[in-house]
FIBAVEX-486861 format. One record per residue (C-alpha): x negated, z negated, y. Coordinates in pm, 1 decimal. Example, Ala and Ser with C-alpha at 12.3 -4.5 7.8 and 13.67 -1.06 7.14 Angstrom:
BEGIN
<node u="-1230.0" w="-780.0" v="-450.0"/>
<node u="-1367.0" w="-714.0" v="-106.0"/>
//
This chain:
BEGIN
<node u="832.6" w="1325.7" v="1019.2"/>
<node u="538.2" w="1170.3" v="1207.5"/>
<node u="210.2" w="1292.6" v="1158.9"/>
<node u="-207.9" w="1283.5" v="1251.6"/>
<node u="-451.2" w="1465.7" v="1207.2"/>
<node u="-793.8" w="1325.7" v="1075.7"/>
<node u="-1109.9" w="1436.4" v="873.3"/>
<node u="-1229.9" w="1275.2" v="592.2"/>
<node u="-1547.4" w="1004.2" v="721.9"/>
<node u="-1848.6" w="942.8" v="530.8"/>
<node u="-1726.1" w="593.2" v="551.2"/>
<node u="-1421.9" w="661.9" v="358.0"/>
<node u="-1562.1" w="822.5" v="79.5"/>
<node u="-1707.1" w="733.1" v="-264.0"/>
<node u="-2028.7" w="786.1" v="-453.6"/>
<node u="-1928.5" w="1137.8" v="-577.6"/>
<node u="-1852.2" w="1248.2" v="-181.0"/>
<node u="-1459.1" w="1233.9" v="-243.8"/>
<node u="-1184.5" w="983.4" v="-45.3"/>
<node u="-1170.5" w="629.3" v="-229.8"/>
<node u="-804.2" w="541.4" v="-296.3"/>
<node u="-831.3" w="249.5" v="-62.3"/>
<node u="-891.7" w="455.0" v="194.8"/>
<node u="-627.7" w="712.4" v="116.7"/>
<node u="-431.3" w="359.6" v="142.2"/>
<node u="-568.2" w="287.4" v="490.8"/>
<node u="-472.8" w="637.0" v="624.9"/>
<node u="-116.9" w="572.7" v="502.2"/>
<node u="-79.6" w="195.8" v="708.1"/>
<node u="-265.0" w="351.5" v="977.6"/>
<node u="49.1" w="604.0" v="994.5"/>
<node u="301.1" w="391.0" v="1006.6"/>
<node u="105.9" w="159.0" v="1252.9"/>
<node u="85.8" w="446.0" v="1458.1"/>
<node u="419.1" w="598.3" v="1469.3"/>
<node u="562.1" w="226.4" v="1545.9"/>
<node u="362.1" w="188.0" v="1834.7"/>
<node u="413.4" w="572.9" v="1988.6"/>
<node u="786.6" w="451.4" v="1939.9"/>
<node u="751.6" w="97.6" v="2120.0"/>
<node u="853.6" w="-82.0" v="1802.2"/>
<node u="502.2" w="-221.1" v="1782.5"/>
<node u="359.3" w="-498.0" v="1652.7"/>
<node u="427.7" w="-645.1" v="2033.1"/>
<node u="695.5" w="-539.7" v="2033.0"/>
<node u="825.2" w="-736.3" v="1692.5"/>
<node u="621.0" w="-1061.5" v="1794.8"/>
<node u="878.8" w="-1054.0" v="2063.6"/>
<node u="1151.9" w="-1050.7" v="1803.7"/>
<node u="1018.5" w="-1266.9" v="1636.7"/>
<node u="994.5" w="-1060.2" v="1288.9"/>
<node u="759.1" w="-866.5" v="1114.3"/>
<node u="781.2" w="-617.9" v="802.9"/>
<node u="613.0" w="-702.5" v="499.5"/>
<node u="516.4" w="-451.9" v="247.4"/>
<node u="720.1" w="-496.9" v="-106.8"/>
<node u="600.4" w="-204.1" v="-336.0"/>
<node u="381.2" w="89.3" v="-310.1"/>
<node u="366.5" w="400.7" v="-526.6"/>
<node u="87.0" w="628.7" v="-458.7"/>
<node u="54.0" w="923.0" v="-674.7"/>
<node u="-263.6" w="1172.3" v="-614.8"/>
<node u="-286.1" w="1518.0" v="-691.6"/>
<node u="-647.3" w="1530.8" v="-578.2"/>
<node u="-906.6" w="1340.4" v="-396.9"/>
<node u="-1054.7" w="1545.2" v="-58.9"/>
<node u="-1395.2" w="1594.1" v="44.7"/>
<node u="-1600.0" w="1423.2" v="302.7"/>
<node u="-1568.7" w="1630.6" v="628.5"/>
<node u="-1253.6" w="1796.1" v="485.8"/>
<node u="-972.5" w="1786.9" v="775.2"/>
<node u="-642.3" w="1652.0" v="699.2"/>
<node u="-317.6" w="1555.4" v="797.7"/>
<node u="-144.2" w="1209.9" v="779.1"/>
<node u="212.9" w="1216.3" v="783.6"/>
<node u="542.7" w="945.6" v="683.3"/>
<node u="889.9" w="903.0" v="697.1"/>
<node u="1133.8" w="661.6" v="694.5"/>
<node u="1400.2" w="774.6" v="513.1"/>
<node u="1636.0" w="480.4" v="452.7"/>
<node u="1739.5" w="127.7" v="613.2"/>
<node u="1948.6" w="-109.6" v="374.6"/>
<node u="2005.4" w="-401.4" v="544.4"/>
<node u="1626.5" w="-611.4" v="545.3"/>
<node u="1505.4" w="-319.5" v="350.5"/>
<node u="1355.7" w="-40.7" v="503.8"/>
<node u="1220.7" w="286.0" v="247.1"/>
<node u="918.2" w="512.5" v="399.5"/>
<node u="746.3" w="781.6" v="243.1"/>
<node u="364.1" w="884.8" v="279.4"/>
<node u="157.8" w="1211.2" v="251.9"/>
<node u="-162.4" w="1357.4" v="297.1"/>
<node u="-202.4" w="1681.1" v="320.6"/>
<node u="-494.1" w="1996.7" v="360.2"/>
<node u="-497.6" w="2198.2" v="703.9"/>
<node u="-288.8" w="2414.9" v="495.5"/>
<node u="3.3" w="2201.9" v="394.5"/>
<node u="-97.5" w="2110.6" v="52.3"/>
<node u="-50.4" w="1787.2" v="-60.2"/>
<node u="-296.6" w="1577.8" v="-175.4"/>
<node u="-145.3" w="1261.4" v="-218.4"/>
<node u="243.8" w="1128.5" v="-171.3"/>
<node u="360.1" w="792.0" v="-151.3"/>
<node u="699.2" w="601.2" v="-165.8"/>
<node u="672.4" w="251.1" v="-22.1"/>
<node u="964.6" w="-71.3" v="37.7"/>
<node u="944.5" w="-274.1" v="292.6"/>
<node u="1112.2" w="-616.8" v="358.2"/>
<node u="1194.3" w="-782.5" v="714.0"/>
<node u="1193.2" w="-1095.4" v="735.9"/>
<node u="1147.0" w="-1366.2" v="1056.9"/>
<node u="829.5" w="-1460.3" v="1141.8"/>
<node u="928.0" w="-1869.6" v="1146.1"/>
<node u="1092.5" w="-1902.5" v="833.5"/>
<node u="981.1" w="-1572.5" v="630.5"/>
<node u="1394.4" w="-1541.7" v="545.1"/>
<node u="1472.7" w="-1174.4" v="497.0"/>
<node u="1703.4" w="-1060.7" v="823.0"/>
<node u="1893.6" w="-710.5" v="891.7"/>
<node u="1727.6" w="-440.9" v="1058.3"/>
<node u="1824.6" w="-426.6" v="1429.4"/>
<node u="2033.8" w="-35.4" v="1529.2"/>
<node u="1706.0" w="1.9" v="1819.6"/>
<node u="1497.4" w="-0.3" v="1474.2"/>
<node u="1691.6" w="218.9" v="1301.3"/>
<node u="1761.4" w="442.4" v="1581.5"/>
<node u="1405.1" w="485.7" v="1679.7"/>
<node u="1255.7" w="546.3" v="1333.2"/>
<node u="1459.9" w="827.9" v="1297.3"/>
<node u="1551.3" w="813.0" v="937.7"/>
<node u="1460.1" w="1161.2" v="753.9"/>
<node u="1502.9" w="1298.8" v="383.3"/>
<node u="1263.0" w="1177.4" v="154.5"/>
<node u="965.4" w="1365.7" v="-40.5"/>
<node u="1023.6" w="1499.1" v="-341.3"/>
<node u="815.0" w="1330.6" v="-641.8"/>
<node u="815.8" w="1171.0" v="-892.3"/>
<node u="991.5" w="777.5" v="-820.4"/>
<node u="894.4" w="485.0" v="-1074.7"/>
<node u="1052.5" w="157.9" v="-1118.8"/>
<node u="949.5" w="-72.4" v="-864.9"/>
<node u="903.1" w="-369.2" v="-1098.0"/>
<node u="532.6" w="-418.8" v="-1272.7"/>
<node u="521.3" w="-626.3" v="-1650.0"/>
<node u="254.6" w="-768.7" v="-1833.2"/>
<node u="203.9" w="-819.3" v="-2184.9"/>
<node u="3.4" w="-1125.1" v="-2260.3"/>
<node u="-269.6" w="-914.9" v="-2403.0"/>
<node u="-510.0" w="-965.0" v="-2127.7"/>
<node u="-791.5" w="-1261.5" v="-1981.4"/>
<node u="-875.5" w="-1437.9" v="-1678.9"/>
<node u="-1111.7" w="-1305.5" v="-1432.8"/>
<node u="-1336.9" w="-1571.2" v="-1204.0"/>
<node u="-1130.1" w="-1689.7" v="-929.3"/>
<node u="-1162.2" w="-1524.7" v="-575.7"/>
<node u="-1121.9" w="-1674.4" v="-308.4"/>
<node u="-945.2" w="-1575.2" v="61.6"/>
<node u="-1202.5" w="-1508.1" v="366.8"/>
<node u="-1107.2" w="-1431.4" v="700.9"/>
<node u="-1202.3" w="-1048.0" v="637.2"/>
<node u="-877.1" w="-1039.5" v="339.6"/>
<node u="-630.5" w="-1127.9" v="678.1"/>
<node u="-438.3" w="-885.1" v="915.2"/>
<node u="-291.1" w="-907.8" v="1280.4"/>
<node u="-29.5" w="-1128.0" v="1094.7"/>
<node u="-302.2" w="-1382.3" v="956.8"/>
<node u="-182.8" w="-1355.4" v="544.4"/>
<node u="-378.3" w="-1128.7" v="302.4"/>
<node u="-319.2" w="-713.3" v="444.7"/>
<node u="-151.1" w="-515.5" v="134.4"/>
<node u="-438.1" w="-330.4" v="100.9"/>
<node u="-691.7" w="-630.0" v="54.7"/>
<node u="-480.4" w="-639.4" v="-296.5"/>
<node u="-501.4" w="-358.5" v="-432.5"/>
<node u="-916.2" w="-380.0" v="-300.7"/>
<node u="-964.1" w="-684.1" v="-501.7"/>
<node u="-793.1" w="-559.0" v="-823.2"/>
<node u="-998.5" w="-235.7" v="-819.6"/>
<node u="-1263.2" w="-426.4" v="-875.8"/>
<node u="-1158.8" w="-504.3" v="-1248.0"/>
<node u="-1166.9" w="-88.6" v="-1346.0"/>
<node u="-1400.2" w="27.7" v="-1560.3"/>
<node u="-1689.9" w="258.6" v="-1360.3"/>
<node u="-1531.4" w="645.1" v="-1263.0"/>
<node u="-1210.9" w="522.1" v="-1338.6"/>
<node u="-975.5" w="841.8" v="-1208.2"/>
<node u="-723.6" w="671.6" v="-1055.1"/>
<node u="-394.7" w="933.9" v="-1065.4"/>
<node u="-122.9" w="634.3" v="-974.8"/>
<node u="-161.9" w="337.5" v="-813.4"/>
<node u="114.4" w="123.6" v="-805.3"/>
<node u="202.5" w="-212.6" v="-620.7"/>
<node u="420.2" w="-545.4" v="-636.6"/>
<node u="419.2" w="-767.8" v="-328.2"/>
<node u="554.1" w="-1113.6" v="-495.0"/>
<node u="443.9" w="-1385.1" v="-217.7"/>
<node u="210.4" w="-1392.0" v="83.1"/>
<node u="-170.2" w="-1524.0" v="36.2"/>
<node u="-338.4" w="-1664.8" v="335.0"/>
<node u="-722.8" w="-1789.9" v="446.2"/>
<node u="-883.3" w="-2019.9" v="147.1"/>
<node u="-562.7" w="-1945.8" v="-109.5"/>
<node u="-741.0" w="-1838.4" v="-445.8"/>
<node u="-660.8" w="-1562.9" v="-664.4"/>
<node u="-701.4" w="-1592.8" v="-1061.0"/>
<node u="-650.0" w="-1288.2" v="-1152.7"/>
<node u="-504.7" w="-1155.3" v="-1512.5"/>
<node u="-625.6" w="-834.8" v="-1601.8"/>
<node u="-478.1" w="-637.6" v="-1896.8"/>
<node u="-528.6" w="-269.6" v="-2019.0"/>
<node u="-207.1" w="-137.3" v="-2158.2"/>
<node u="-110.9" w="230.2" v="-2263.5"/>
<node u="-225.2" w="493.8" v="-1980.3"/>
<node u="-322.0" w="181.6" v="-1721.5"/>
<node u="-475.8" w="-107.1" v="-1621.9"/>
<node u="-275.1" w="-405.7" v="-1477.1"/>
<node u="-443.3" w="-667.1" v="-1255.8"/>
<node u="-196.7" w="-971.1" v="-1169.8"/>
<node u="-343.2" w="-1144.3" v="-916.2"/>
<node u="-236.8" w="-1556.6" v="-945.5"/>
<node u="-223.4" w="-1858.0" v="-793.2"/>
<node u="-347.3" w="-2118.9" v="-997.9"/>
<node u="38.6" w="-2232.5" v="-1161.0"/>
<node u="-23.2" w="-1824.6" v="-1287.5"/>
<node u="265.9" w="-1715.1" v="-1037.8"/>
<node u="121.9" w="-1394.0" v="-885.8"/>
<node u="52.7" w="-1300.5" v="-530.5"/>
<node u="73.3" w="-938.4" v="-640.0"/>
<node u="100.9" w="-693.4" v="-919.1"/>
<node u="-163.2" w="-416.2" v="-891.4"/>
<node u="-135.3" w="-149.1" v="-1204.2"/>
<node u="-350.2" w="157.3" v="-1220.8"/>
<node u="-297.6" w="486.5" v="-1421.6"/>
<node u="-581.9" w="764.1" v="-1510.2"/>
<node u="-559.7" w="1086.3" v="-1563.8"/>
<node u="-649.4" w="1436.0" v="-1527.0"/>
<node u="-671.8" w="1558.2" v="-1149.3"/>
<node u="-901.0" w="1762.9" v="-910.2"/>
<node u="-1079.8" w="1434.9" v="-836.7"/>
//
């Protein structure tokens, strides 16, 4: 397992003094980010192969939301390579061990000229160290709606939406479809569906429907395939 340690920014936090889920979100890339570059497989060290990993899903499930100036502890795993698929888990946890938040997470790599998915090299694997994975609670990856919901105004893809790979960063999704909750919504799981890659001036339509326990935000391109799938569910927490 690779960890940091951290304390919770006034930046980072919402209105009631507690960690936004984007952030939480942030923390969790961060991690990765960081264990990839402590083990050289960095992001120069895949623009030299040529490939890059692109998120698929996320699951994040929160137990509780911490504090501003609380001190915490980042962690992930890998814990499986299939082929282009590579499975990592997330957590974030008090100075005591307690977690706050975990995460389950798929990513896909593919080349960086054609975006065609391509096998994970044995230096990869080897250096990631694969480990066993956290114990919670594991959803289906795949995200439906109903029909039941309407169209939100179109949004539209600035420069600040990109990442170090110049399309939309996963978390830029989820940012934009949180902004479709109703006020103090107590977000318990977030999950996500990574369908195609959005880049600078692409527009989002997004489809926002309220089913049983969550909120679903599809965000579309204008034919109403989606970018991404973004569903939320409430519920009672420490938050």
């Amino acid at each position: 397992m690779y960890s940091f340690d951290s304390r919770i920014r006034y930046s980072e936090v919402d209105h009631n003094g507690k960690l936004t889920l984007l952030s939480l979100l942030n923390y969790f890339q961060d991690c990765s980010t960081f264990q990839s570059e402590d083990l050289g497989l960095g992001i120069e060290y895949m623009e030299k192969q040529g490939k890059i990993w692109v998120l698929s899903t996320w699951q994040i499930v929160v137990e509780e939301y911490p504090s501003l100036g609380e001190r915490v502890k980042v962690c992930t795993v890998p814990y499986d390579f299939r082929g282009f698929l590579g499975y990592r888990n997330f957590g974030l946890m008090d100075e005591n061990g307690r977690f706050y938040a975990k995460a389950n997470s798929l990513w896909t790599l593919i080349t960086a000229d054609t975006f065609k998915p391509t096998r994970a090299t044995q230096e990869m694997i080897n250096g990631f160290q694969v480990g066993e994975r956290f114990d919670m609670d594991y959803t289906h990856r795949r995200i439906h709606t109903e029909g039941t919901g309407f169209l939100a105004d179109p949004v539209v893809i600035k420069a600040h939406h990109l990442d170090t790979n110049n399309h939309v960063n996963n978390g830029q999704y989820v940012a934009v479809a949180m902004d479709y909750l109703p006020k103090d919504y107590k977000i318990r799981q977030m999950r996500a569906e990574y369908k195609k890659q959005a880049y600078l001036n692409d527009v989002f339509h997004p489809y926002v429907e309220e089913q049983k326990g969550a909120i679903v935000v599809s965000l579309n391109d204008a034919e109403g395939y989606p970018y991404a799938v973004v569903e939320f569910q409430n519920g009672e927490s420490n938050a």
